[in-house]
N, C-alpha and C positions, 0 to 999 in steps of 0.2 A: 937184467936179472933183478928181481926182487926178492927182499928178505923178508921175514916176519921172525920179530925174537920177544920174546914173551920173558919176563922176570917178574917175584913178588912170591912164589909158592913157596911152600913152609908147611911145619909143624905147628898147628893152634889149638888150645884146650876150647872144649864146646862153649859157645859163648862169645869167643874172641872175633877178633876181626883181622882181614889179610886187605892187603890191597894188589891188583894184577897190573902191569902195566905191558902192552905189546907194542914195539914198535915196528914201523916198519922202512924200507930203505932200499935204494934203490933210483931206476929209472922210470919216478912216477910224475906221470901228470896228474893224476887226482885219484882221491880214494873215494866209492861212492861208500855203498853200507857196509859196516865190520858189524862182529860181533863176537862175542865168546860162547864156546861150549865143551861141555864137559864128556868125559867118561870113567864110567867109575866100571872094576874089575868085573865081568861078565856081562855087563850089559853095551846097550848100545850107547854111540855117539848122541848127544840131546845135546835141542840149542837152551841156552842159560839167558840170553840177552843179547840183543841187538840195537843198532843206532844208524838213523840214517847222517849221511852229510849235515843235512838240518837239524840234527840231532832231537830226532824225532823216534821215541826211545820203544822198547817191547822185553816183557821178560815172559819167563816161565812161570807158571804160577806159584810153584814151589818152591820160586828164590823173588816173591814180589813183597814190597815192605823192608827186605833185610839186603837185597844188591845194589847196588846203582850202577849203571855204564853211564860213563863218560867220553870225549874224546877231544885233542887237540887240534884237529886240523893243519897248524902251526907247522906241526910238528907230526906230524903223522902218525901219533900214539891214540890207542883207545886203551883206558881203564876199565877194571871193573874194583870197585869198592865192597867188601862185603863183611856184613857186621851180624852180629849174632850166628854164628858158622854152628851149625849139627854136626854130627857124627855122618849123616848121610850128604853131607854137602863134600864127601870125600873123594875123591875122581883126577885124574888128569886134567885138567885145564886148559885148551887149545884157541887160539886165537882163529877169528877168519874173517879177509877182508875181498871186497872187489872192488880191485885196483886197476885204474886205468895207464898202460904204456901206452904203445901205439894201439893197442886193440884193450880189450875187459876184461882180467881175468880173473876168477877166484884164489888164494893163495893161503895156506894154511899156515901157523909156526908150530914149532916141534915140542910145543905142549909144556906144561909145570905143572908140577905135584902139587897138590892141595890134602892135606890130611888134616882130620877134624879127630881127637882123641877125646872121649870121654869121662 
């Protein structure tokens, strides 16, 4: 069984900055690419940023400049950094990695609130 637990979401005045951390745990042998993506209330799921193993990075256009992913490998955490936050950078938050048990699977966490007030 594998977990994915995401912490860092919050309340920030436009401008501010959050930082995401997801971990994850469990019966892993390797994590290949994570990434975070968001949803904000009527619209669909979109990817925000991605990282391979080699931390070989990809964002969205509309959070390039202002997020960073990161990730620990160590530790089986991926970050995302995000600085100057809009009002539309407001959305759930969800983690997702593909993690290697005995076979590959994709696994998502159960999401944080990110709100951008203006």
């Amino acid at each position: 069984q594998v977990q994915l637990v995401e912490s860092g979401g919050g309340l920030v005045q436009a401008g501010g900055s959050l930082r995401l951390s997801c971990a994850a745990s469990g019966s892993i042998r390797t994590i290949n690419a994570m990434a975070w993506y968001r949803q904000a209330p009527g619209k669909q799921r979109e990817l925000v940023a991605s990282i391979t193993r080699g931390s070989t990075t990809n964002y969205a256009d509309s959070v390039k400049g202002r997020f960073t992913i990161s990730r620990d490998n160590a530790k089986n955490t991926v970050y995302l950094q995000m600085n100057s936050l809009k009002p539309e950078d407001t959305a759930v938050y969800y983690c997702n990695a593909e993690v290697v048990t005995y076979i590959s699977h994709y696994y998502w966490g159960q999401g944080t609130q990110v709100t951008v007030s203006s």
